[in-house]
C-alpha atoms as an extended CHARMM CRD file, in Angstrom:
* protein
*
       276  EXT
         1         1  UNK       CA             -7.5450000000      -11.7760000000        5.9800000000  PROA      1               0.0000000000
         2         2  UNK       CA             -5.1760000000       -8.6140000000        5.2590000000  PROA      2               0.0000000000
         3         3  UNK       CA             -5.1510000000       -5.1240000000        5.4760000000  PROA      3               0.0000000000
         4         4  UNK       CA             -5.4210000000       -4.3260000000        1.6290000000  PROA      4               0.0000000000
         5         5  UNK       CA             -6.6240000000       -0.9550000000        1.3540000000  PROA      5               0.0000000000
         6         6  UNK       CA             -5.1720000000        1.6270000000        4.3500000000  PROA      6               0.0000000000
         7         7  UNK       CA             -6.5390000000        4.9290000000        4.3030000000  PROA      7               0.0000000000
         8         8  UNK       CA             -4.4210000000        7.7110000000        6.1950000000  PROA      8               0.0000000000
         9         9  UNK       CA             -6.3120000000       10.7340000000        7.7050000000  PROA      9               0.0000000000
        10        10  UNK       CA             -4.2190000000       14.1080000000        7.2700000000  PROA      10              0.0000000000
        11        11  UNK       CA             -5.8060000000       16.8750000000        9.0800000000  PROA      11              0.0000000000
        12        12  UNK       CA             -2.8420000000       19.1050000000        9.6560000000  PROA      12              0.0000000000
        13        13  UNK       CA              1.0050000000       19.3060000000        9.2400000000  PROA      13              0.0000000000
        14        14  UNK       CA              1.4330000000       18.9550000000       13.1310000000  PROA      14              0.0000000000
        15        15  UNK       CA             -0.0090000000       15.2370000000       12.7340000000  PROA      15              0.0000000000
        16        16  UNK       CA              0.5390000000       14.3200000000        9.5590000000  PROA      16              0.0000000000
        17        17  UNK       CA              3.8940000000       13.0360000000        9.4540000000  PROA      17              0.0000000000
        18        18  UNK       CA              3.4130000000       10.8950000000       12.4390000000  PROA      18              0.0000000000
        19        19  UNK       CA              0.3110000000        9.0200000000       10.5880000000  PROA      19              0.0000000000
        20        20  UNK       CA              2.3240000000        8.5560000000        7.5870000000  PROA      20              0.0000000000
        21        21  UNK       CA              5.2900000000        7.1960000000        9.8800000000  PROA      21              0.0000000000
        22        22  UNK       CA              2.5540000000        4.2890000000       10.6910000000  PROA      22              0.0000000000
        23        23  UNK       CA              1.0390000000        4.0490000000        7.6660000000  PROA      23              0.0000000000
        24        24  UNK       CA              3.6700000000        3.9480000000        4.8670000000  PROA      24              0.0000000000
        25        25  UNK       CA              5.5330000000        0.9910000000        6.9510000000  PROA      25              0.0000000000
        26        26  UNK       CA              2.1810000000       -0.9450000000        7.5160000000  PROA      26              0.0000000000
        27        27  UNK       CA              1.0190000000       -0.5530000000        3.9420000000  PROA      27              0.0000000000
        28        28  UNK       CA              5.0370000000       -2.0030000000        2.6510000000  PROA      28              0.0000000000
        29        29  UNK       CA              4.8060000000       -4.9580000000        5.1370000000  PROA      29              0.0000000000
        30        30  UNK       CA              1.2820000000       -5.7750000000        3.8720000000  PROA      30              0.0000000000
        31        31  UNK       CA              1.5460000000       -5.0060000000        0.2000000000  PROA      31              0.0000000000
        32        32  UNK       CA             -1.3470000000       -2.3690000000        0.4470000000  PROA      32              0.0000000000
        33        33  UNK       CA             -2.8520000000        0.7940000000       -1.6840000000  PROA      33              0.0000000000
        34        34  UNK       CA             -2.7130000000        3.3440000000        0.2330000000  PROA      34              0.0000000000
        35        35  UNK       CA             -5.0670000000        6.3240000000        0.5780000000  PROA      35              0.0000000000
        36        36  UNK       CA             -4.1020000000        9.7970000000        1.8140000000  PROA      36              0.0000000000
        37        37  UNK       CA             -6.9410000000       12.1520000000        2.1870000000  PROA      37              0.0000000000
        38        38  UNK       CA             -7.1850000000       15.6590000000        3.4120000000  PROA      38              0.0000000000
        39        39  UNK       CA            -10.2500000000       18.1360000000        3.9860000000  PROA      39              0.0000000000
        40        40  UNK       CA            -10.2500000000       22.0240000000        3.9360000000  PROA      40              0.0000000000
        41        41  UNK       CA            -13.4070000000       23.6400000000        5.0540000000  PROA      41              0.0000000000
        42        42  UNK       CA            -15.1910000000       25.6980000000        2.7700000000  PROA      42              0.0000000000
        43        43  UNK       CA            -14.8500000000       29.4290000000        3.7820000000  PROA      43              0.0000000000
        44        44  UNK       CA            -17.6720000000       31.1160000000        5.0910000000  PROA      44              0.0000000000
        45        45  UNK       CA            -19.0530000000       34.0900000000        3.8900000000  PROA      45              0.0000000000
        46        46  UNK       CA            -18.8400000000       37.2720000000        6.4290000000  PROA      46              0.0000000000
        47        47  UNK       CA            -20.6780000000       40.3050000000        5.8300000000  PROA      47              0.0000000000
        48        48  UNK       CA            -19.1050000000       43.9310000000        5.8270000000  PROA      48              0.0000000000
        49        49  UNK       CA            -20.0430000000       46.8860000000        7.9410000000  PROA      49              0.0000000000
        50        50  UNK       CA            -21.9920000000       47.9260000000        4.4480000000  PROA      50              0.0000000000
        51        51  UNK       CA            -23.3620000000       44.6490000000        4.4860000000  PROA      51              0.0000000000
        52        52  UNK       CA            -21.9680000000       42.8550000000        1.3710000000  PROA      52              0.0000000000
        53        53  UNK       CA            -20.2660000000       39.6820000000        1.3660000000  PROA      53              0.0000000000
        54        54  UNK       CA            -16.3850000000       40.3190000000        2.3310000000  PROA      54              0.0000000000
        55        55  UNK       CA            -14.7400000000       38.8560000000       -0.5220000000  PROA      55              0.0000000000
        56        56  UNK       CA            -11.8300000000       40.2800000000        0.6420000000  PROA      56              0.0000000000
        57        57  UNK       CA            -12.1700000000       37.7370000000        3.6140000000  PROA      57              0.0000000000
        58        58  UNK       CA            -12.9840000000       34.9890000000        1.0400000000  PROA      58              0.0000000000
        59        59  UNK       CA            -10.3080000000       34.9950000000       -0.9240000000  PROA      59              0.0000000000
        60        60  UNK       CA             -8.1100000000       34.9220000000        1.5750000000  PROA      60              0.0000000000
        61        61  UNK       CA             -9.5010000000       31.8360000000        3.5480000000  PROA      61              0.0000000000
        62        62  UNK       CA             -9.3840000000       30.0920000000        0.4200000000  PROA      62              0.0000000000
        63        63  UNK       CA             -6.5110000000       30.9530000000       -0.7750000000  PROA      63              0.0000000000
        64        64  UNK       CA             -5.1170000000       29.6070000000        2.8030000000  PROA      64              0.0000000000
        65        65  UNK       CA             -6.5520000000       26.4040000000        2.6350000000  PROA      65              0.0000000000
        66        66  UNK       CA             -5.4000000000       25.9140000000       -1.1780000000  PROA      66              0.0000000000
        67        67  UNK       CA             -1.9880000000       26.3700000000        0.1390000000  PROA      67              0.0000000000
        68        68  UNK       CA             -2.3840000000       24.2810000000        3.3400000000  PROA      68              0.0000000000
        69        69  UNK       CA             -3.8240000000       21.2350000000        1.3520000000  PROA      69              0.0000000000
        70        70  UNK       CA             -1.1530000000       21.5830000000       -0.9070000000  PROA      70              0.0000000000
        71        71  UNK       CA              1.5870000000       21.7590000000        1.5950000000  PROA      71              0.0000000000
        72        72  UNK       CA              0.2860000000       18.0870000000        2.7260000000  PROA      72              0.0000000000
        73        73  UNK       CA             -0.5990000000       16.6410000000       -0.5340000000  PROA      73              0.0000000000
        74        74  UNK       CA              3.3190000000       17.4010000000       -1.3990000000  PROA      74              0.0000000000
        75        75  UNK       CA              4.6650000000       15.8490000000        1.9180000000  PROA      75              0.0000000000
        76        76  UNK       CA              2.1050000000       12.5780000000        0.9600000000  PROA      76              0.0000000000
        77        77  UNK       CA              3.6070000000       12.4950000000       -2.2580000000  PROA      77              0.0000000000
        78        78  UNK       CA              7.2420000000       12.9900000000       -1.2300000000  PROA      78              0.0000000000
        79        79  UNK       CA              6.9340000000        9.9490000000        1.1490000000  PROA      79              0.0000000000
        80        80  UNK       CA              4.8770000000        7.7830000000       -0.9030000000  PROA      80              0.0000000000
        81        81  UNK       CA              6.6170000000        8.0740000000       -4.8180000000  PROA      81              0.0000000000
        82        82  UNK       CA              9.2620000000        5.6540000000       -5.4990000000  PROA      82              0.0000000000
        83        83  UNK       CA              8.1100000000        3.4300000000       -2.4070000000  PROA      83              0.0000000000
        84        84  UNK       CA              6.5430000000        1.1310000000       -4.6520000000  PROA      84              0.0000000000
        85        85  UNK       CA              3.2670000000        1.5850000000       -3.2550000000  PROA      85              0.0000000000
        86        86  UNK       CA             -0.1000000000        1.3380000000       -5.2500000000  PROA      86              0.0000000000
        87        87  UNK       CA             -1.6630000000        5.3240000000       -3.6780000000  PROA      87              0.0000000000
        88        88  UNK       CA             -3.7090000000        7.8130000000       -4.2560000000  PROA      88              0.0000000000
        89        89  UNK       CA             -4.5750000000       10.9970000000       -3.1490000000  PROA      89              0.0000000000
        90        90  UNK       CA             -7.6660000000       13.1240000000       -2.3230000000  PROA      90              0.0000000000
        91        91  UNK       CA             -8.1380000000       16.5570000000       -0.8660000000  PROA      91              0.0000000000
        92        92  UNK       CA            -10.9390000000       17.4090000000       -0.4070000000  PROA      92              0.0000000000
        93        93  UNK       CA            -13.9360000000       20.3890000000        0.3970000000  PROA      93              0.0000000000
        94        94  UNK       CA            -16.5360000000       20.2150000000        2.7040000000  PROA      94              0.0000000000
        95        95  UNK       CA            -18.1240000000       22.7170000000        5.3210000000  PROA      95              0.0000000000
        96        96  UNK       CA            -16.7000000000       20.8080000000        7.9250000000  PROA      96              0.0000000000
        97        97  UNK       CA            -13.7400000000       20.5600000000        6.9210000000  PROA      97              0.0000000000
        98        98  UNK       CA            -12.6950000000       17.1900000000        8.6340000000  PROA      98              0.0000000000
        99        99  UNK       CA            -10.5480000000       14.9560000000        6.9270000000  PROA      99              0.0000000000
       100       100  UNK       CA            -12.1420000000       11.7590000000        8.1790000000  PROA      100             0.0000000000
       101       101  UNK       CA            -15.6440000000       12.3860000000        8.5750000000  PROA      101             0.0000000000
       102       102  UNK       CA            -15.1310000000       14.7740000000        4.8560000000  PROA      102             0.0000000000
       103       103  UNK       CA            -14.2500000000       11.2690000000        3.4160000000  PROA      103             0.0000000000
       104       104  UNK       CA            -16.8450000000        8.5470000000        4.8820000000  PROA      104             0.0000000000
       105       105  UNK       CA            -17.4040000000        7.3480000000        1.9130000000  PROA      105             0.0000000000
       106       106  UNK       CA            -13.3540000000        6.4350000000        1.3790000000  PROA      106             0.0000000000
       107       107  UNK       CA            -12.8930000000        5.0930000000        4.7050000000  PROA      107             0.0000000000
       108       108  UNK       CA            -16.0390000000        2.7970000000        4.8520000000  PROA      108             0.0000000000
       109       109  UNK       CA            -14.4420000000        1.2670000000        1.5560000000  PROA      109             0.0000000000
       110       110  UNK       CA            -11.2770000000        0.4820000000        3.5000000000  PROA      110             0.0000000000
       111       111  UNK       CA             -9.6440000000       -2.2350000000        5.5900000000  PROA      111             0.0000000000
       112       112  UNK       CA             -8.1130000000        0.2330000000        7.8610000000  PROA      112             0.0000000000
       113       113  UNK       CA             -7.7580000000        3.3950000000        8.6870000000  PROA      113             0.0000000000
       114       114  UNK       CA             -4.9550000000        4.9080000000       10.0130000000  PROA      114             0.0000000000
       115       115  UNK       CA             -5.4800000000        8.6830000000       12.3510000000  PROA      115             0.0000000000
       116       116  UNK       CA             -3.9380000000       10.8100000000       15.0410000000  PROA      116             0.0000000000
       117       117  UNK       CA             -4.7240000000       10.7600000000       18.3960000000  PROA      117             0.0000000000
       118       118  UNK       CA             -6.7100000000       14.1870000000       19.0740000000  PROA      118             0.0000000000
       119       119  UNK       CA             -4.8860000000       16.5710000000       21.7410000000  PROA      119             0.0000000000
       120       120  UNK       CA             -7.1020000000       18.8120000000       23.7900000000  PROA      120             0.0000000000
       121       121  UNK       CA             -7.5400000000       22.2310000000       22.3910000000  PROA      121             0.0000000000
       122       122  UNK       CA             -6.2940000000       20.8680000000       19.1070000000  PROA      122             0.0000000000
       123       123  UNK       CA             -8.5400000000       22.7290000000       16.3530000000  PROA      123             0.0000000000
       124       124  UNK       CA             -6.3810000000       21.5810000000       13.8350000000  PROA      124             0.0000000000
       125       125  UNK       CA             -7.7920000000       17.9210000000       14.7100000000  PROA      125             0.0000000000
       126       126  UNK       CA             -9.6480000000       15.5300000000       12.8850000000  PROA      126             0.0000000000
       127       127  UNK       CA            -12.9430000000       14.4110000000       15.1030000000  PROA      127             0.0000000000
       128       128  UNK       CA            -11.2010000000       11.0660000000       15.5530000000  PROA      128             0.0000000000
       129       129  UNK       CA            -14.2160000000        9.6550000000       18.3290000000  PROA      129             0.0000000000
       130       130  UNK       CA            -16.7280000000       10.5150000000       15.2910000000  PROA      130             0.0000000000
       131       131  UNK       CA            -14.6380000000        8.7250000000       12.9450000000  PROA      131             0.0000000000
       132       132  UNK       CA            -14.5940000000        5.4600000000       15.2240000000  PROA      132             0.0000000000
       133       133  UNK       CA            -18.3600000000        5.8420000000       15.6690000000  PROA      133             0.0000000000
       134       134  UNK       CA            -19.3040000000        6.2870000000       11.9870000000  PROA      134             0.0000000000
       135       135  UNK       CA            -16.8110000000        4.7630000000        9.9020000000  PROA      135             0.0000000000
       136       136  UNK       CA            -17.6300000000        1.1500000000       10.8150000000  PROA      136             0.0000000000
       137       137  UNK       CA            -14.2370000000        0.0040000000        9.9220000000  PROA      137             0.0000000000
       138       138  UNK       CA            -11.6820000000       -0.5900000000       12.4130000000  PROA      138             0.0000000000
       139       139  UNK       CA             -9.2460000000        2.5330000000       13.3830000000  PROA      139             0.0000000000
       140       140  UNK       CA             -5.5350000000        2.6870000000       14.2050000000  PROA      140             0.0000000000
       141       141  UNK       CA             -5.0490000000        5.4510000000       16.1960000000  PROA      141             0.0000000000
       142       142  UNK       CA             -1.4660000000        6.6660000000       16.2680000000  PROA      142             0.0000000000
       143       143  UNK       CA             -0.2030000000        8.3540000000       19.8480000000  PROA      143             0.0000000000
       144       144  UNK       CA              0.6600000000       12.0820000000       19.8310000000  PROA      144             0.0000000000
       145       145  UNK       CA              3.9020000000       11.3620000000       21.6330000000  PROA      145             0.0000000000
       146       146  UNK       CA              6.6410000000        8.1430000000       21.7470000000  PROA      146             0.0000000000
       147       147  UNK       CA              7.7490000000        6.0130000000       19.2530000000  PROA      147             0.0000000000
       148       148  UNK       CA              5.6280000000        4.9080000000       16.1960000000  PROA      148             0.0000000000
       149       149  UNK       CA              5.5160000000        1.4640000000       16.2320000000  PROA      149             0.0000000000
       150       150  UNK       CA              4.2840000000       -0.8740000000       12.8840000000  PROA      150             0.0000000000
       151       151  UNK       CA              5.3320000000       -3.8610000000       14.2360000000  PROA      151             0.0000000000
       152       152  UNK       CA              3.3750000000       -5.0010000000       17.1100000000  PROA      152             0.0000000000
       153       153  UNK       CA              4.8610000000       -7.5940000000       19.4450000000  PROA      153             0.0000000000
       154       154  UNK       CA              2.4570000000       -7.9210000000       22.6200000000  PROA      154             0.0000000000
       155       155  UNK       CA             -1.0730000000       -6.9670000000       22.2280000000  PROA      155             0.0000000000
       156       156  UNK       CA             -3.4030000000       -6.2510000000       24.9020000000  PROA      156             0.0000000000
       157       157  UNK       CA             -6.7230000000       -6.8190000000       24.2390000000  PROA      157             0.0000000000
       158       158  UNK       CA             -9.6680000000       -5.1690000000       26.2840000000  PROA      158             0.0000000000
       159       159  UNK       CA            -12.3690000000       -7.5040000000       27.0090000000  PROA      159             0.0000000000
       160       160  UNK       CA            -15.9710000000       -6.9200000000       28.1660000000  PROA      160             0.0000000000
       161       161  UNK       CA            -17.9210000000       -9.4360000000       26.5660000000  PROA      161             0.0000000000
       162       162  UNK       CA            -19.9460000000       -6.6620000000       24.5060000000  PROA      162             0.0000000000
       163       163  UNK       CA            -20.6240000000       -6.5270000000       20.6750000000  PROA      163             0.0000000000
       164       164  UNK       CA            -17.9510000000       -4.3180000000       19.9010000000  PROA      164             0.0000000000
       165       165  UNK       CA            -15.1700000000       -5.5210000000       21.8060000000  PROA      165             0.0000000000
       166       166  UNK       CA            -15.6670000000       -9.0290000000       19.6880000000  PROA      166             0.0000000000
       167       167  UNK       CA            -15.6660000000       -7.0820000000       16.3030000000  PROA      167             0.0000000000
       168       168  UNK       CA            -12.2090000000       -5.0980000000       17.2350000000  PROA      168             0.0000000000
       169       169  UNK       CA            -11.1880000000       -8.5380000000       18.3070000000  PROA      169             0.0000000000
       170       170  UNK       CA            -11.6590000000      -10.4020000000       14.8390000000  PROA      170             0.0000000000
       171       171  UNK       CA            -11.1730000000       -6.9350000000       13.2390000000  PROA      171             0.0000000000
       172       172  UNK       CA             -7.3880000000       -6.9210000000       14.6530000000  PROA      172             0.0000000000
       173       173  UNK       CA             -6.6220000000      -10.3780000000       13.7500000000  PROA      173             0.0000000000
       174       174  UNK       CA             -4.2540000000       -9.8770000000       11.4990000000  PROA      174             0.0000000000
       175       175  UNK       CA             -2.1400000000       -8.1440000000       14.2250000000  PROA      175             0.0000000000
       176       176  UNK       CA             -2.7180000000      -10.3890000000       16.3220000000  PROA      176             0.0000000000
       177       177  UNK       CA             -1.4790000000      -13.5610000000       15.0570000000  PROA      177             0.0000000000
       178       178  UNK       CA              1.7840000000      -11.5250000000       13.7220000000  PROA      178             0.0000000000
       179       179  UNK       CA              2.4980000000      -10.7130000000       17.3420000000  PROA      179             0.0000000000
       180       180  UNK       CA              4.6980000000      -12.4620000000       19.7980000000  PROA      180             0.0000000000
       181       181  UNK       CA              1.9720000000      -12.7060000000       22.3270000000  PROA      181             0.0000000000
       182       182  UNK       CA             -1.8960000000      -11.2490000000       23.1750000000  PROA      182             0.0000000000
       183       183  UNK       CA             -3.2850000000      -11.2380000000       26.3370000000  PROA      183             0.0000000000
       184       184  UNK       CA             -7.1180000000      -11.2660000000       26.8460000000  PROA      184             0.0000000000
       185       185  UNK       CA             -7.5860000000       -8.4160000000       29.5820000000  PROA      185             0.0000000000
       186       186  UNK       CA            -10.8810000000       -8.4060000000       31.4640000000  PROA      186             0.0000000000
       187       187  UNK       CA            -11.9300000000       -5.5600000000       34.0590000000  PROA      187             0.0000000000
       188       188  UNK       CA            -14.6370000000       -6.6910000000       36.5210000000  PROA      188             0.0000000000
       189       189  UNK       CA            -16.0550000000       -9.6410000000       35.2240000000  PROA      189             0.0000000000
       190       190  UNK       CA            -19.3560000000      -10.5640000000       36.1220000000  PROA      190             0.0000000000
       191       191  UNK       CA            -19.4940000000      -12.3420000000       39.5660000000  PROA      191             0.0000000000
       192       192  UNK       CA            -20.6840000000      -15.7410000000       37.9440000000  PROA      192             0.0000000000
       193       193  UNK       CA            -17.3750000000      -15.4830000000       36.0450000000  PROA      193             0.0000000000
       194       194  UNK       CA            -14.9870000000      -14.2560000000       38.5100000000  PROA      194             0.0000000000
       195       195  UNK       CA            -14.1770000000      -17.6860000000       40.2930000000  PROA      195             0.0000000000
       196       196  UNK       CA            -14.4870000000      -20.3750000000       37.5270000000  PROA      196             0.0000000000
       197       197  UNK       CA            -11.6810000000      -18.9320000000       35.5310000000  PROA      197             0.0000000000
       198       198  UNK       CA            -14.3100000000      -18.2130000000       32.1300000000  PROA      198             0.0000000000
       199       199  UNK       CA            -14.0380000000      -14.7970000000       32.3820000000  PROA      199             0.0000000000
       200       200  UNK       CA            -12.3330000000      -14.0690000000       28.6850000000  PROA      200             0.0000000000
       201       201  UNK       CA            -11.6870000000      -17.9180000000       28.3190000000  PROA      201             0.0000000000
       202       202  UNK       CA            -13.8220000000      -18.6770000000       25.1390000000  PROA      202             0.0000000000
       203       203  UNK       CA            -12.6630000000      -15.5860000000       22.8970000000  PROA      203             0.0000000000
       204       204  UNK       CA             -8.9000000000      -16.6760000000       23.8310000000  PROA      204             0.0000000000
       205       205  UNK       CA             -9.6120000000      -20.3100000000       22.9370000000  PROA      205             0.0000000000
       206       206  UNK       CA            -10.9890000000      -18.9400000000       19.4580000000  PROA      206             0.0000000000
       207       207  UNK       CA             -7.8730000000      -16.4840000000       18.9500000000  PROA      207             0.0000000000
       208       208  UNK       CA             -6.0430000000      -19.3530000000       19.7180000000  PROA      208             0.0000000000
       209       209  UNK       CA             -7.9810000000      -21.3470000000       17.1550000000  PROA      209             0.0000000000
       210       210  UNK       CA             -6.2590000000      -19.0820000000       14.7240000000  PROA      210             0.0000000000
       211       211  UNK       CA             -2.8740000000      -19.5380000000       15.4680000000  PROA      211             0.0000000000
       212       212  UNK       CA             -2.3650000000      -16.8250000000       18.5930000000  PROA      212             0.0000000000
       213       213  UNK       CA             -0.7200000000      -16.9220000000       21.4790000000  PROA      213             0.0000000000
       214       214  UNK       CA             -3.1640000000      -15.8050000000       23.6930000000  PROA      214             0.0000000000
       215       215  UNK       CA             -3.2020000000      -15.3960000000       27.5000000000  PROA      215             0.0000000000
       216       216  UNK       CA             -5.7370000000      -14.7780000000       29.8570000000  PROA      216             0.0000000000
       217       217  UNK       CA             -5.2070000000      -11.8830000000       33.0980000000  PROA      217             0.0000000000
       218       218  UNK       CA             -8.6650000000      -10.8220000000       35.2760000000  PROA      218             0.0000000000
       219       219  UNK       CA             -8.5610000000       -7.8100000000       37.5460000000  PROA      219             0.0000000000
       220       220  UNK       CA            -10.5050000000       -6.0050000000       40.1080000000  PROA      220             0.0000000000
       221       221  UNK       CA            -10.7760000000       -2.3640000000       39.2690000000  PROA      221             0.0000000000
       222       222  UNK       CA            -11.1040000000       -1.7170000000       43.6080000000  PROA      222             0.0000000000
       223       223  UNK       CA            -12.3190000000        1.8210000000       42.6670000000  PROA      223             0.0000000000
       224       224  UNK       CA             -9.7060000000        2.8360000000       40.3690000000  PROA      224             0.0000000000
       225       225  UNK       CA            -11.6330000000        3.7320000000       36.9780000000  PROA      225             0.0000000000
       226       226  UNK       CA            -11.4700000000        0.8180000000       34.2230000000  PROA      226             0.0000000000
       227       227  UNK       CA             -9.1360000000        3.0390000000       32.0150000000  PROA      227             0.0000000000
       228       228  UNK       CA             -6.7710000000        3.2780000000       34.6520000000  PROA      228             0.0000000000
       229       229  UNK       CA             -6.5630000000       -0.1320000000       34.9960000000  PROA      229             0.0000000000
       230       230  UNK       CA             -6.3210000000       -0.5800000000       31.4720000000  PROA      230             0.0000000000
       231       231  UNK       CA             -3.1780000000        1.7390000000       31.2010000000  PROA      231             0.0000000000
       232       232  UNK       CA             -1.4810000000        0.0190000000       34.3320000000  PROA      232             0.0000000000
       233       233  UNK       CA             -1.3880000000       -3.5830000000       32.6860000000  PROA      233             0.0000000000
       234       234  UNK       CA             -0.1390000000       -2.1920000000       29.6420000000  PROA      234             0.0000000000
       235       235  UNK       CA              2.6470000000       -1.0910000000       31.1210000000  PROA      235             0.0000000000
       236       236  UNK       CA              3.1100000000       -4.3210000000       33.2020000000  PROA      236             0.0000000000
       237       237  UNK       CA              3.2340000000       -6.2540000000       30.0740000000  PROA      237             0.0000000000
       238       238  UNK       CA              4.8860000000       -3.7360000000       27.9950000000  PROA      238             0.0000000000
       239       239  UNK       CA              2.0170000000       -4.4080000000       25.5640000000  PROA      239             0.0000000000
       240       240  UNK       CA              2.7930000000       -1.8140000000       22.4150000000  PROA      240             0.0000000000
       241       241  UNK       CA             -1.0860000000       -2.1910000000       20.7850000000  PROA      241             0.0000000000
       242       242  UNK       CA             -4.3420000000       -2.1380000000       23.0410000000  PROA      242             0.0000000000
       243       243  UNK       CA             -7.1010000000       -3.6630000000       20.8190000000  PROA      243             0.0000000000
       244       244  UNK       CA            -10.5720000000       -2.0620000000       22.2990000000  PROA      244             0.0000000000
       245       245  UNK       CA            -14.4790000000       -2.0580000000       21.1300000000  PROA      245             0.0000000000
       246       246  UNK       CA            -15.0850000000        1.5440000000       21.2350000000  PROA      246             0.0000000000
       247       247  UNK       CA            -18.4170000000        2.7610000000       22.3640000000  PROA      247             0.0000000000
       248       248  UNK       CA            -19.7510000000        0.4620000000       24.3040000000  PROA      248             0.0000000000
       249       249  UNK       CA            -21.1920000000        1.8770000000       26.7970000000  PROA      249             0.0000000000
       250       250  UNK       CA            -24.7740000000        3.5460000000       26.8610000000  PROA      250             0.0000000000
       251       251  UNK       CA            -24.2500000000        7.2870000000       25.5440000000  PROA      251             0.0000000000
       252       252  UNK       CA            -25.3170000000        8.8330000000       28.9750000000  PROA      252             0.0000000000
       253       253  UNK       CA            -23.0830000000        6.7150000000       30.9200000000  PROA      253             0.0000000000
       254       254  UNK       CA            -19.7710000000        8.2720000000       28.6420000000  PROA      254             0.0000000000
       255       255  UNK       CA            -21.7710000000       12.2740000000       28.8190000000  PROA      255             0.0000000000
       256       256  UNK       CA            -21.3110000000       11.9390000000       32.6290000000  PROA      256             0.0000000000
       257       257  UNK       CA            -18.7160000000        9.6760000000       33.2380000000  PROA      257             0.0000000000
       258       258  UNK       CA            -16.8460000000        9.6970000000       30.1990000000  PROA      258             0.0000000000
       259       259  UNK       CA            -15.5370000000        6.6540000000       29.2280000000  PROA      259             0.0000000000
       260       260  UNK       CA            -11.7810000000        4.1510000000       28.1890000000  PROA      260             0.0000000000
       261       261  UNK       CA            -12.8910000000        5.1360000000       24.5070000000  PROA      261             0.0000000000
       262       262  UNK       CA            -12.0630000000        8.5600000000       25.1360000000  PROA      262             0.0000000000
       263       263  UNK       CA             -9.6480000000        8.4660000000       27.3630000000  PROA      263             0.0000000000
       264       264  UNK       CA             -8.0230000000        6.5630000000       24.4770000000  PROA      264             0.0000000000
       265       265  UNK       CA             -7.9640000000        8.7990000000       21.8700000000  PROA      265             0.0000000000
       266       266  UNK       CA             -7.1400000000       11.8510000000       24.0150000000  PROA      266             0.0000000000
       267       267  UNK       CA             -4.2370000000       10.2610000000       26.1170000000  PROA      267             0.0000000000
       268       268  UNK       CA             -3.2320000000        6.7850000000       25.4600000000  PROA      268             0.0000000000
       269       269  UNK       CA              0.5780000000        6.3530000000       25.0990000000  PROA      269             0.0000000000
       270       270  UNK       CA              0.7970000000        3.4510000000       22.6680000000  PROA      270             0.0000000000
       271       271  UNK       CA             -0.9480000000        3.2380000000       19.1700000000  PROA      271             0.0000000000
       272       272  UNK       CA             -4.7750000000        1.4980000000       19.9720000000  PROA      272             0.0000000000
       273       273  UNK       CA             -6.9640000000       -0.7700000000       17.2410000000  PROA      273             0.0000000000
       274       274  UNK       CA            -10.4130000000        0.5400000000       17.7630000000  PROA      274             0.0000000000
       275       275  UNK       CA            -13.4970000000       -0.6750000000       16.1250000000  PROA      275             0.0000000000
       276       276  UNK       CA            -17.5140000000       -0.7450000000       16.7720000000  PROA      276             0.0000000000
């Protein structure tokens, strides 16, 4: 199994480059086509203090959003054109006016799908936790900050046991066995697991099955929230990809408590491999 078709999601020129600095690299190495899509939202009509539509307003707003989609289709383009890549490229109209949830029907035709991490306050962001949720294909979110890495030495893969953290498990395979190392991470295990030594045992052996080299690490969170824990062994093993199953919690547990998912795509520091 191999990434074959990559779709990038480029919501604005703040994050776009960044995405294509993962994207273009991962679709070379893997001999991928490559998708670029980008969404303006449709403008809305306002009403004038004589109560007519303010076409003024309208022409305007479009004529803004022609120029922004423009502006990124050219810096797609300018990357992607004598790479060698098979590409395409689709902008895009929608009320919304969110580049991945605009183009579902792309990205659930993909392998992967490469996005920006969202910042906070960041209107010019695509809805990245949607995209996870709906997409059903596996996303690479790309950190706002650091290096962009392609090629992924030590992965850290979250383990709970759930439904989703197996797909992003078998989902990320092909990262997996091209990196040096992967280490099975489990948070809390269930007491019945905690002193045998199971706790994350079986999913390494089948990694391993594949042709990883997988390691096992169990931790008490003593308090400390699970993300926190998360981000700590990451930097203990210098990990550069954290493979999680997004989601899956209960939706009233992440309301009030929010949740690693989150915390992922708003502040992790190296690029994360979600999937649901």
């Amino acid at each position: 199994m191999s990434f074959k078709t990559i779709v990038a999601i480029l919501q604005s020129e703040q994050d776009a480059g960044r995405v294509l600095d993962c994207a273009i690299p991962l679709a070379t190495g893997l001999e991928s086509h490559l998708v670029g899509i980008h969404a303006e939202s449709l403008p809305v009509p306002y009403t004038s203090a004589t109560g007519f539509p303010d076409t003024e307003f309208l022409q305007v707003s479009a004529e803004m959003n022609k120029e922004r989609a423009e502006k990124l289709q050219a810096l797609f383009l300018k990357r992607v054109e004598g790479s060698g890549l098979s590409f395409e490229w689709r902008s895009l109209e929608t009320f919304s006016g969110d580049s991945g949830l605009s183009g579902i029907s792309t990205v659930r035709a993909a392998d992967l799908i490469v996005a920006a991490q969202s910042e906070s306050g960041g209107d010019g962001n695509a809805d990245v936790g949607s995209l996870v949720y709906d997409a059903g294909r596996p996303v690479l979110v790309v950190p706002h900050a650091g290096p962009v890495v392609t090629t992924f030495k030590t992965v850290l893969l979250a383990w709970n046991g759930t439904r989703e953290a197996a797909r992003a498990a078998f989902d990320a395979l092909p990262f997996i066995l091209a990196a040096d190392k992967t280490e099975v991470f489990v948070v809390d295990p269930p007491d019945n697991q905690d002193d045998d030594g199971t706790a994350g045992s079986e999913i390494a052996a089948a990694l391993a099955r594949h042709g990883a080299n997988v390691s096992v690490a169990v931790r008490k969170a003593d308090g400390a929230s699970v993300e926190d824990v998360i981000q700590s062994r990451m930097t203990e093993t210098g990990a550069d990809l954290l493979v999680l199953g997004a989601y899956s919690h209960s939706w009233l547990r992440r309301l009030l408590f929010g949740g690693v998912t989150q915390s992922v795509l708003r502040s992790g520091t190296v690029a994360a491999f979600l999937s649901r």
